[in-house]
PDB file with SEQRES, HELIX, SHEET and CRYST1 records, atoms N, CA, C and O in Angstrom:
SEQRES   1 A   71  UNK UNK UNK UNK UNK UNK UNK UNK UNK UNK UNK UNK UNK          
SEQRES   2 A   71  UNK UNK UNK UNK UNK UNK UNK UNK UNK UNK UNK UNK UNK          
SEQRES   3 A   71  UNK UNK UNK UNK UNK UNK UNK UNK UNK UNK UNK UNK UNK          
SEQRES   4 A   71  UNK UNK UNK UNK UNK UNK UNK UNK UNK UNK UNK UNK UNK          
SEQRES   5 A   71  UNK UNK UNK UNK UNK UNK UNK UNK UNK UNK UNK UNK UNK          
SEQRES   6 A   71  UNK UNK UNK UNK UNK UNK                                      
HELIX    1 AA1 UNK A   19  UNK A   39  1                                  21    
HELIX    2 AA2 UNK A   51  UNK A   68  1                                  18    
CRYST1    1.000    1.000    1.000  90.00  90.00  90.00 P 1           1          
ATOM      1  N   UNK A   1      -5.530   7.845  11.224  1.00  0.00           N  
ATOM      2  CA  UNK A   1      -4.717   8.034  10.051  1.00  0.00           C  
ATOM      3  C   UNK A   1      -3.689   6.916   9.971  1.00  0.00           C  
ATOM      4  O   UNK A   1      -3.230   6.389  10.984  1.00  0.00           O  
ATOM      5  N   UNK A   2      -3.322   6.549   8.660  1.00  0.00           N  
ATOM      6  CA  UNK A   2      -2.668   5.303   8.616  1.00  0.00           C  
ATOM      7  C   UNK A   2      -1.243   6.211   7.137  1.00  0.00           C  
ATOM      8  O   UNK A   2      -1.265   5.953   5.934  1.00  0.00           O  
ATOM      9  N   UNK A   3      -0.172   7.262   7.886  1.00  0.00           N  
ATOM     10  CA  UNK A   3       0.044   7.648   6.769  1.00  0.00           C  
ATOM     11  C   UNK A   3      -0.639   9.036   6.584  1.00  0.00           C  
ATOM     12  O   UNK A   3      -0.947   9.815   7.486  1.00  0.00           O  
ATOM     13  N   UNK A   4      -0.834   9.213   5.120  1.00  0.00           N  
ATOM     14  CA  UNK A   4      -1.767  10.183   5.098  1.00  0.00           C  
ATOM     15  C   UNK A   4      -2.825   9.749   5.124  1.00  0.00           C  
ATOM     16  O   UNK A   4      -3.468  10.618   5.713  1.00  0.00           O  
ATOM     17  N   UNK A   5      -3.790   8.595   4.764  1.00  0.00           N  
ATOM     18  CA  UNK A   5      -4.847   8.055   4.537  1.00  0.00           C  
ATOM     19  C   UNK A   5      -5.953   7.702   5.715  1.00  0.00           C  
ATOM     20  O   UNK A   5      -5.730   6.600   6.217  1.00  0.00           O  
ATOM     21  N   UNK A   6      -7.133   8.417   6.283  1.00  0.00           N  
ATOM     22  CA  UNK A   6      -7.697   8.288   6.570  1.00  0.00           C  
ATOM     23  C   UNK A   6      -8.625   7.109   6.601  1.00  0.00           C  
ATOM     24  O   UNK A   6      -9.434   6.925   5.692  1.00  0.00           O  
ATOM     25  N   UNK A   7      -8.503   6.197   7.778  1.00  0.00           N  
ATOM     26  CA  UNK A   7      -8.759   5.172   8.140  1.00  0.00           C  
ATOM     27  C   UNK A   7      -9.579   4.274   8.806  1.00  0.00           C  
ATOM     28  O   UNK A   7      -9.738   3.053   8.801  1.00  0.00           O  
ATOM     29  N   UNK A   8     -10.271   5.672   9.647  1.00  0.00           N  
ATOM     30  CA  UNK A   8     -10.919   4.949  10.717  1.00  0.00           C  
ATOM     31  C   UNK A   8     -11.561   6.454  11.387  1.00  0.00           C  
ATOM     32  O   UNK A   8     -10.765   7.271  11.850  1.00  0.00           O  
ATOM     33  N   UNK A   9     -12.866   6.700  11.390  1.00  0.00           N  
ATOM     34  CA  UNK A   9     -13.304   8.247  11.636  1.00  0.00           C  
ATOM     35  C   UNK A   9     -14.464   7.431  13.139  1.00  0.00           C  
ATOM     36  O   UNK A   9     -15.217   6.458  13.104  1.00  0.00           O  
ATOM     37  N   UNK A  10     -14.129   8.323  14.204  1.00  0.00           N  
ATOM     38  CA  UNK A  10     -15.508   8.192  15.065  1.00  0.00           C  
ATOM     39  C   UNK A  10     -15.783   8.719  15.376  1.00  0.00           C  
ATOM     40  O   UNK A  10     -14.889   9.564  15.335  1.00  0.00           O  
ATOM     41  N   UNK A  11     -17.046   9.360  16.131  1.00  0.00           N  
ATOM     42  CA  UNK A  11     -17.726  10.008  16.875  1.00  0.00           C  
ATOM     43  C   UNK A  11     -18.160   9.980  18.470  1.00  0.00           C  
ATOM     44  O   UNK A  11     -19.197   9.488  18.914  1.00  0.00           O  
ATOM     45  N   UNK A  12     -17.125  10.621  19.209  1.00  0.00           N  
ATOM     46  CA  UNK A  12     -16.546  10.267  20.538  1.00  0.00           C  
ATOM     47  C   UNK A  12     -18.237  10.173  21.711  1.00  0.00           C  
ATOM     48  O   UNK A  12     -18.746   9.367  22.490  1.00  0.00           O  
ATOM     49  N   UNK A  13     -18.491  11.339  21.243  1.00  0.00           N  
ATOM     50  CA  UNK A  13     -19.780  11.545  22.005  1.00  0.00           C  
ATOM     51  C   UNK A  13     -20.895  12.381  21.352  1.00  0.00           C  
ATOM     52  O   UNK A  13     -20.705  13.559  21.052  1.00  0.00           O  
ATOM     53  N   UNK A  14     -21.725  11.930  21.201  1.00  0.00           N  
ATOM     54  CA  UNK A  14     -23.188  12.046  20.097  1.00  0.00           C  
ATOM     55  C   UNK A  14     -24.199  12.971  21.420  1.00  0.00           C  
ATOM     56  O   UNK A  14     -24.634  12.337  22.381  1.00  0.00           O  
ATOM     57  N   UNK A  15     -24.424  14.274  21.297  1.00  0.00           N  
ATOM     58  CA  UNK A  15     -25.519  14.681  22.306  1.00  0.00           C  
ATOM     59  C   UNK A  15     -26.584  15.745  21.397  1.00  0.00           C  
ATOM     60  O   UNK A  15     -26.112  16.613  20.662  1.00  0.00           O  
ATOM     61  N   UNK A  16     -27.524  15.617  21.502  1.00  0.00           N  
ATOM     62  CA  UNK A  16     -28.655  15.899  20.452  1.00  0.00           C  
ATOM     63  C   UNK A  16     -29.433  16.812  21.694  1.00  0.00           C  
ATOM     64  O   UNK A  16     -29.286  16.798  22.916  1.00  0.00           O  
ATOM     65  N   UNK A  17     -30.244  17.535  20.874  1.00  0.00           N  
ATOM     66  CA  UNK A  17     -31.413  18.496  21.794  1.00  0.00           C  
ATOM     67  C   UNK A  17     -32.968  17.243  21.990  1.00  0.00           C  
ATOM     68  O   UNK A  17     -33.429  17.014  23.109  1.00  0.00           O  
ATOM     69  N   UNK A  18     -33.330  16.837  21.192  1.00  0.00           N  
ATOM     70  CA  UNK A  18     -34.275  16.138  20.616  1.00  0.00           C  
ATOM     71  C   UNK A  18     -34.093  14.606  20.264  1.00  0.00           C  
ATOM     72  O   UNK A  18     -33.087  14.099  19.769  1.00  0.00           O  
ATOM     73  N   UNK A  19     -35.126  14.050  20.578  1.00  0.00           N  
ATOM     74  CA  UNK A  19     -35.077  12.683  20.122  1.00  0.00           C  
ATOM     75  C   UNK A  19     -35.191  12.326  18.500  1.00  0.00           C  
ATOM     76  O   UNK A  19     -34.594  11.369  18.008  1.00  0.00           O  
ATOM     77  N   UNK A  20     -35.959  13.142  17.810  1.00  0.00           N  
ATOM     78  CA  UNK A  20     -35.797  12.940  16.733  1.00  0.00           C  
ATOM     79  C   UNK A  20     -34.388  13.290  15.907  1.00  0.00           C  
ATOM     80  O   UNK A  20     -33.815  12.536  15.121  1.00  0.00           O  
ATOM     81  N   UNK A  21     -34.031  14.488  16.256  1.00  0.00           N  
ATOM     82  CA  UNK A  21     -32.449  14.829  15.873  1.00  0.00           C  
ATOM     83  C   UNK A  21     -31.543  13.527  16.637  1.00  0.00           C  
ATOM     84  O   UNK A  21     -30.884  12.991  15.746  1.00  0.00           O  
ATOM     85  N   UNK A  22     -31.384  13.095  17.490  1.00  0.00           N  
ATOM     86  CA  UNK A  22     -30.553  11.801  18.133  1.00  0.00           C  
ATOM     87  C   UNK A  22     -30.967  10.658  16.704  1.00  0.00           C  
ATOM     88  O   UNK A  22     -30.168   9.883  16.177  1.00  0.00           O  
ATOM     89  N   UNK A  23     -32.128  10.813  16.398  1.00  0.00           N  
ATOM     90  CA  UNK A  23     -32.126   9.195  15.620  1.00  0.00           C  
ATOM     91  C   UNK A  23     -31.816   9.514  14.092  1.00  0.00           C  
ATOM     92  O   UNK A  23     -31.309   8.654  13.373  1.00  0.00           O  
ATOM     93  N   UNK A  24     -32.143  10.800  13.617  1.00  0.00           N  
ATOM     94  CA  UNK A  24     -31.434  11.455  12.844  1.00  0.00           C  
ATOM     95  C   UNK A  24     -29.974  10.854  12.531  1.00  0.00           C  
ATOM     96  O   UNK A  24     -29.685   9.991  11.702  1.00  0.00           O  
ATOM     97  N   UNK A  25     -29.007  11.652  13.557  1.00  0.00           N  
ATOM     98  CA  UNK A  25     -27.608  11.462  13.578  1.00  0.00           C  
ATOM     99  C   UNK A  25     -27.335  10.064  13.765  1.00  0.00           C  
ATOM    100  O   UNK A  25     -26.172   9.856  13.420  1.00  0.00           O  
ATOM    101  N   UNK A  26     -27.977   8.874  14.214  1.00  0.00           N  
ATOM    102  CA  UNK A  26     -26.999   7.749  14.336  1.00  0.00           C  
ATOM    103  C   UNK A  26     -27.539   7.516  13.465  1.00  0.00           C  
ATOM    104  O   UNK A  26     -27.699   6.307  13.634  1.00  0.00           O  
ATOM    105  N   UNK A  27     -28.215   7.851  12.141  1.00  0.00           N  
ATOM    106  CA  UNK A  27     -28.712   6.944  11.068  1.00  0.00           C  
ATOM    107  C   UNK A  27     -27.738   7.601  10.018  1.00  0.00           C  
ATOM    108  O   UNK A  27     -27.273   6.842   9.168  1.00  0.00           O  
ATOM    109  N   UNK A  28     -27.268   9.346   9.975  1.00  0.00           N  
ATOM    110  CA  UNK A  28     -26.580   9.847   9.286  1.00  0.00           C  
ATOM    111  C   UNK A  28     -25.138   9.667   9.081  1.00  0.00           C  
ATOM    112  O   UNK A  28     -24.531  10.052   8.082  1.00  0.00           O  
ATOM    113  N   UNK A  29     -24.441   8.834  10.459  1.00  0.00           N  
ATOM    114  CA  UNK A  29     -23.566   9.142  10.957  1.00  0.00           C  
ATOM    115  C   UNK A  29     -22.507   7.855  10.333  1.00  0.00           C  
ATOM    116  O   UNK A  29     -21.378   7.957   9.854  1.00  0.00           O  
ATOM    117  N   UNK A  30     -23.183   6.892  10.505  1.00  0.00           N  
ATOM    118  CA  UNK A  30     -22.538   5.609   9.785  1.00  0.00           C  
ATOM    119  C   UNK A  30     -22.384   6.087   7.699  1.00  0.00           C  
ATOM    120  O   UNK A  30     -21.327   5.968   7.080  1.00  0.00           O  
ATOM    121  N   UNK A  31     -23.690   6.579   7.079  1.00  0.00           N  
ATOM    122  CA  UNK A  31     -23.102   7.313   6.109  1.00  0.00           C  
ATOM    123  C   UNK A  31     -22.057   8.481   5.811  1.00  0.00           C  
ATOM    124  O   UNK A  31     -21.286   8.428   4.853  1.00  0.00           O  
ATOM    125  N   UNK A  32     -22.086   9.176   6.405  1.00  0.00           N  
ATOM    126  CA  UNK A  32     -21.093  10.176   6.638  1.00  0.00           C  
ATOM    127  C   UNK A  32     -19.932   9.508   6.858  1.00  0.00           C  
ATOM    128  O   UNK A  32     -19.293   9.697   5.823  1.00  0.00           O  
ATOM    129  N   UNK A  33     -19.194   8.752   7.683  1.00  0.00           N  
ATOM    130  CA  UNK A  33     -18.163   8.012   7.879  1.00  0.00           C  
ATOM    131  C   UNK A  33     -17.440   7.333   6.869  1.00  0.00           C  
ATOM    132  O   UNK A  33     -16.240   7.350   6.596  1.00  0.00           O  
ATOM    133  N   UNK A  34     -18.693   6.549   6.213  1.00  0.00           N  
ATOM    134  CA  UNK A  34     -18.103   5.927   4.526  1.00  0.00           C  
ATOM    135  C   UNK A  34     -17.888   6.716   3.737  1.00  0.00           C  
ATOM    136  O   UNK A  34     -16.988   6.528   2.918  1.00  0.00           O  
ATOM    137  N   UNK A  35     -18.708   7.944   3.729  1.00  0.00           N  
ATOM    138  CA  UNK A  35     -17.966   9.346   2.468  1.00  0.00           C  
ATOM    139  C   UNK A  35     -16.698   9.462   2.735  1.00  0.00           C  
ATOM    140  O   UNK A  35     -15.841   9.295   1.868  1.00  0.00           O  
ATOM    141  N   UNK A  36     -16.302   9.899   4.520  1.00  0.00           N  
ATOM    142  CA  UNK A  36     -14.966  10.114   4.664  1.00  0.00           C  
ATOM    143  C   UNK A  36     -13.947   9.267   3.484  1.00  0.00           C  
ATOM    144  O   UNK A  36     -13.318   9.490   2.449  1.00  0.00           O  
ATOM    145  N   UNK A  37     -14.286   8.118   4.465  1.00  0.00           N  
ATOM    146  CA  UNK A  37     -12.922   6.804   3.912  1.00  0.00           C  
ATOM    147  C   UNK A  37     -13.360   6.644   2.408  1.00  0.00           C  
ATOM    148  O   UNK A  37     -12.528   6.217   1.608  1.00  0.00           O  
ATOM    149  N   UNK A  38     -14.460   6.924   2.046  1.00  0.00           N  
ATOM    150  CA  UNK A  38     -14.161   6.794   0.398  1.00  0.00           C  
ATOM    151  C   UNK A  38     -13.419   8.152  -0.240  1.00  0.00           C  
ATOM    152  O   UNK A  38     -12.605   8.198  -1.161  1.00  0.00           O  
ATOM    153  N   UNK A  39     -13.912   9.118   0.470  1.00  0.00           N  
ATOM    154  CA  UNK A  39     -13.358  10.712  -0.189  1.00  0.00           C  
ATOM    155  C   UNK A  39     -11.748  10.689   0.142  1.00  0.00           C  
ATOM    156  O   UNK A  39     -10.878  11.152  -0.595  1.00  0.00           O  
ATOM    157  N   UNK A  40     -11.501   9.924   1.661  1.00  0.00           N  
ATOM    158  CA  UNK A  40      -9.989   9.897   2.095  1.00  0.00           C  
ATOM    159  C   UNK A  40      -9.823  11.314   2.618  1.00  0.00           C  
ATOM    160  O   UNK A  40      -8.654  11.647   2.812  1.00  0.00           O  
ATOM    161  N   UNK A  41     -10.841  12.289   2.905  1.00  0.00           N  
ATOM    162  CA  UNK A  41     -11.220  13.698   2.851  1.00  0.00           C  
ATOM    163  C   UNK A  41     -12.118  14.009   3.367  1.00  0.00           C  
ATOM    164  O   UNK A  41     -12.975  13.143   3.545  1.00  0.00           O  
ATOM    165  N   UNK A  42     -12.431  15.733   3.985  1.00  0.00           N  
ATOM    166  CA  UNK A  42     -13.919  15.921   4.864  1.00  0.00           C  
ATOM    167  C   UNK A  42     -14.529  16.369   3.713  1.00  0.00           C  
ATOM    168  O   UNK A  42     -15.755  16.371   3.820  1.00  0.00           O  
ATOM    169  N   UNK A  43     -14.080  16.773   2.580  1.00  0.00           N  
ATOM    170  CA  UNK A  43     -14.786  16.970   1.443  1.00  0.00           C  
ATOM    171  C   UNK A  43     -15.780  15.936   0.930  1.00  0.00           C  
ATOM    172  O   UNK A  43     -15.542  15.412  -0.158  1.00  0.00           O  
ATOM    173  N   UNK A  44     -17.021  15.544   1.705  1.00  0.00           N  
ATOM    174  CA  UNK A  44     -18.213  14.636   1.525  1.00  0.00           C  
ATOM    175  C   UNK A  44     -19.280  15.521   0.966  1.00  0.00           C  
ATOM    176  O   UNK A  44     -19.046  16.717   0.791  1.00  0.00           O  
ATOM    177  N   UNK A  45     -20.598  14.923   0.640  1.00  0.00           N  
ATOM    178  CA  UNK A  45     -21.598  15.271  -0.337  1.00  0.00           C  
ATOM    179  C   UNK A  45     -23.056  15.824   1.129  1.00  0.00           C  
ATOM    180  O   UNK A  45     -24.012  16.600   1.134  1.00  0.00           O  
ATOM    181  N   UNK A  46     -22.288  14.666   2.360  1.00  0.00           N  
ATOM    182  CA  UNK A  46     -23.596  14.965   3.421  1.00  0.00           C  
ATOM    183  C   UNK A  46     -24.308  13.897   3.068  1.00  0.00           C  
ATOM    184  O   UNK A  46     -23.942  13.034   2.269  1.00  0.00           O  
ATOM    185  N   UNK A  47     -25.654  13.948   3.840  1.00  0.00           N  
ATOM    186  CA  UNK A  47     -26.779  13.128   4.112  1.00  0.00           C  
ATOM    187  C   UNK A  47     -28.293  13.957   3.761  1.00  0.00           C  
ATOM    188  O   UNK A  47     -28.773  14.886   4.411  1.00  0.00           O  
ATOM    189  N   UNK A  48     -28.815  13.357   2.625  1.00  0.00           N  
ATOM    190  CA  UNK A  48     -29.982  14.468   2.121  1.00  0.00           C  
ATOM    191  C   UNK A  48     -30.868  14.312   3.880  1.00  0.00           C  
ATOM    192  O   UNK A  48     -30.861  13.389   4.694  1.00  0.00           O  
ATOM    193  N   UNK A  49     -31.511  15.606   3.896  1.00  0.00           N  
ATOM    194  CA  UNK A  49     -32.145  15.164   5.371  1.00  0.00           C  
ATOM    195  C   UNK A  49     -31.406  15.650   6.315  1.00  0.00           C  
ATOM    196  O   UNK A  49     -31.906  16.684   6.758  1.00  0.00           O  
ATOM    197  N   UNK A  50     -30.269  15.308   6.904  1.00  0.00           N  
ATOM    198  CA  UNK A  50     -29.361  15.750   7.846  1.00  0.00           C  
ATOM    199  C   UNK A  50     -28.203  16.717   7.780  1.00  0.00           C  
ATOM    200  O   UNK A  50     -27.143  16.720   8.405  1.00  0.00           O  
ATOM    201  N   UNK A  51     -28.712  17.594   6.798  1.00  0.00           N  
ATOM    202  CA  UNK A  51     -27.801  18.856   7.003  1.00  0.00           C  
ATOM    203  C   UNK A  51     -26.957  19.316   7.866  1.00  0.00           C  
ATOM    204  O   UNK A  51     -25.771  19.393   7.548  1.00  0.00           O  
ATOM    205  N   UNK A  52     -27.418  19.737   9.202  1.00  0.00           N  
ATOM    206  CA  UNK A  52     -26.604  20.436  10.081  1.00  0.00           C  
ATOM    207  C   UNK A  52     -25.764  19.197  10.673  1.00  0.00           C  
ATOM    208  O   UNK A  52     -24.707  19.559  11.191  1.00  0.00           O  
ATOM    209  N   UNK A  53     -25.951  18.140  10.697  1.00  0.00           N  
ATOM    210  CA  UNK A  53     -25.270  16.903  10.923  1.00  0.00           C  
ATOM    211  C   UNK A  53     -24.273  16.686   9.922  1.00  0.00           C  
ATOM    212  O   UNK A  53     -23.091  16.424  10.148  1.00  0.00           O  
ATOM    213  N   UNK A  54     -24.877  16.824   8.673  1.00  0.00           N  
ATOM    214  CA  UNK A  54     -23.582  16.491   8.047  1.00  0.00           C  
ATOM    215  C   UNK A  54     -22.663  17.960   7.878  1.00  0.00           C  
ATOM    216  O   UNK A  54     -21.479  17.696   7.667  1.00  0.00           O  
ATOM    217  N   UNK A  55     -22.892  19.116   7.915  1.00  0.00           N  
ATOM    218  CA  UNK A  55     -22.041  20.163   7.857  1.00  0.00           C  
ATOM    219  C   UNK A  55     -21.334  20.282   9.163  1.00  0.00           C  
ATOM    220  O   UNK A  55     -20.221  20.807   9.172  1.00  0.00           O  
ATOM    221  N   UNK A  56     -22.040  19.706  10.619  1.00  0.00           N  
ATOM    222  CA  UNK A  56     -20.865  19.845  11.226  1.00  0.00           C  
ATOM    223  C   UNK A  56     -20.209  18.528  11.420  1.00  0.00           C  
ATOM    224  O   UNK A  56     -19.394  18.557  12.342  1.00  0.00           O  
ATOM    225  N   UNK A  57     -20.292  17.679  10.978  1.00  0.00           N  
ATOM    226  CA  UNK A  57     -19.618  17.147  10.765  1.00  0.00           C  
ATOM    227  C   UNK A  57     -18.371  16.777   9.835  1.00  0.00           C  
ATOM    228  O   UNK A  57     -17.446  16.075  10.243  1.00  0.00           O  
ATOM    229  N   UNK A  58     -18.412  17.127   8.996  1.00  0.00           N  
ATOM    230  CA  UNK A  58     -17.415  17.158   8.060  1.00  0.00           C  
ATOM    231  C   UNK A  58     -16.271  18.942   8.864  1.00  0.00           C  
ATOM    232  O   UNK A  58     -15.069  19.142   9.040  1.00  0.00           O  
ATOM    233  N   UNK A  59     -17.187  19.553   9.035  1.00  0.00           N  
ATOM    234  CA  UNK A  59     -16.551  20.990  10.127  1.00  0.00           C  
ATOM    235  C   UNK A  59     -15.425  20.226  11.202  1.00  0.00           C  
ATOM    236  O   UNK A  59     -14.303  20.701  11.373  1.00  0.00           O  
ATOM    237  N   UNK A  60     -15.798  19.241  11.748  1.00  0.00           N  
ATOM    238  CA  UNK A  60     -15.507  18.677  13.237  1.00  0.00           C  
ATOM    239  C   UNK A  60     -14.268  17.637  12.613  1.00  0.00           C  
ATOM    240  O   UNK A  60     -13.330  17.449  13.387  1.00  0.00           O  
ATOM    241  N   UNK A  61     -14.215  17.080  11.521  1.00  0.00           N  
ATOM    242  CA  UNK A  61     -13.212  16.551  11.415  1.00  0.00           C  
ATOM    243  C   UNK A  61     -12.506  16.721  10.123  1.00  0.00           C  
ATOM    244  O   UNK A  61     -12.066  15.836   9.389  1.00  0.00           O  
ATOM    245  N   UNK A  62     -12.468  18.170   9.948  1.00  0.00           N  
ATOM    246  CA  UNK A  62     -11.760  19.090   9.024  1.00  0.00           C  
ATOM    247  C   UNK A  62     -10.848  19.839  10.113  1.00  0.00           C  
ATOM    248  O   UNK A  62      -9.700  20.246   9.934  1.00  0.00           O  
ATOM    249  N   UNK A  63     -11.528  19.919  11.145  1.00  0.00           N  
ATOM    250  CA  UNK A  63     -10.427  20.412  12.617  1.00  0.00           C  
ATOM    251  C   UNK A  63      -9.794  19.928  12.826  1.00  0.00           C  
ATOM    252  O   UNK A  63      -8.693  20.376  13.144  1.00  0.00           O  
ATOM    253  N   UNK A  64     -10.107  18.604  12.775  1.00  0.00           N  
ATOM    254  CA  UNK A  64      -9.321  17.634  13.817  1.00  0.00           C  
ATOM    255  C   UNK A  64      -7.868  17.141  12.225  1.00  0.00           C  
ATOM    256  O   UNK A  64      -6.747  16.774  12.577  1.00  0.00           O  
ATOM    257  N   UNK A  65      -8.096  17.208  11.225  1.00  0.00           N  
ATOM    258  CA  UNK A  65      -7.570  17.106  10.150  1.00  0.00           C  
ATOM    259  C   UNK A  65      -6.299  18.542  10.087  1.00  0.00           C  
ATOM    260  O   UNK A  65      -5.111  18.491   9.769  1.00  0.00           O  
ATOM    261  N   UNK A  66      -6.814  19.271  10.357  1.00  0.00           N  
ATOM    262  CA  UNK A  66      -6.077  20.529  10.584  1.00  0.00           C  
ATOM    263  C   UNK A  66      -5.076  20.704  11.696  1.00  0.00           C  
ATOM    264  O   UNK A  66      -4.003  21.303  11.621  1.00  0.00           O  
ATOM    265  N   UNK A  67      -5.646  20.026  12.850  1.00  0.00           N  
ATOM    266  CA  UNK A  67      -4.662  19.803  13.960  1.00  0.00           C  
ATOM    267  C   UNK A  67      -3.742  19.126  13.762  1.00  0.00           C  
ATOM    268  O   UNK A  67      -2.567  19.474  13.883  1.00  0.00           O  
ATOM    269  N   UNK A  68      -4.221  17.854  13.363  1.00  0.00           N  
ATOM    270  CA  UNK A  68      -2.926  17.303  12.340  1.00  0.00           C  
ATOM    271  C   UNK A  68      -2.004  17.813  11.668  1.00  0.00           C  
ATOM    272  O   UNK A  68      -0.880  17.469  12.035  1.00  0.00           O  
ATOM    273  N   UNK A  69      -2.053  18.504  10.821  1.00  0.00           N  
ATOM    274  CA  UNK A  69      -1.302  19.269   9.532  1.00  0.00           C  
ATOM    275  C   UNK A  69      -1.596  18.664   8.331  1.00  0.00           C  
ATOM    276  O   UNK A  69      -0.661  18.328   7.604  1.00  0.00           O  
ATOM    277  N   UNK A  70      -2.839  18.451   7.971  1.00  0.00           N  
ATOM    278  CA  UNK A  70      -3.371  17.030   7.195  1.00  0.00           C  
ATOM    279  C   UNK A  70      -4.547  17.536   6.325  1.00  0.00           C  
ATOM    280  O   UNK A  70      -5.487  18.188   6.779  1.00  0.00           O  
ATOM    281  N   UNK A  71      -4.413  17.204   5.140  1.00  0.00           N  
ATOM    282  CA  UNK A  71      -5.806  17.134   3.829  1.00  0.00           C  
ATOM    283  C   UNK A  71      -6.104  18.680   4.632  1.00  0.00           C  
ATOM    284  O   UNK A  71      -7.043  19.391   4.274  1.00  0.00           O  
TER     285      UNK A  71                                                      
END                                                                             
């Protein structure tokens, strides 16, 4: 956070059941990131395809947004 403005989103540690879900998420994950910083918000649209990736994700840093006292 830079302010209120969301700046810079990562994903500390990526652990998948499956290899196909792993290649899934690092392909979803760089999109998801640009929704953030364009939305400025976890309020994103997702990744057609990667559902549970993108719902917990936007979940995971709607927490971490909350811990803050933030959006």
């Amino acid at each position: 956070m830079t302010g209120s403005r969301i700046t810079y989103v990562t994903v500390p540690a990526l652990q998948t059941a499956e290899p196909f879900s792993q290649q899934l998420s690092e392909q979803a994950i760089p999109l998801l990131r640009s929704q953030v910083l364009a939305a400025d918000s976890a309020s994103i649209n997702g990744v057609s395809g990667a559902t549970f990736t993108s719902e917990a994700y936007a979940t995971s840093l709607q927490a971490a947004l909350d811990k803050l006292h933030l959006k």
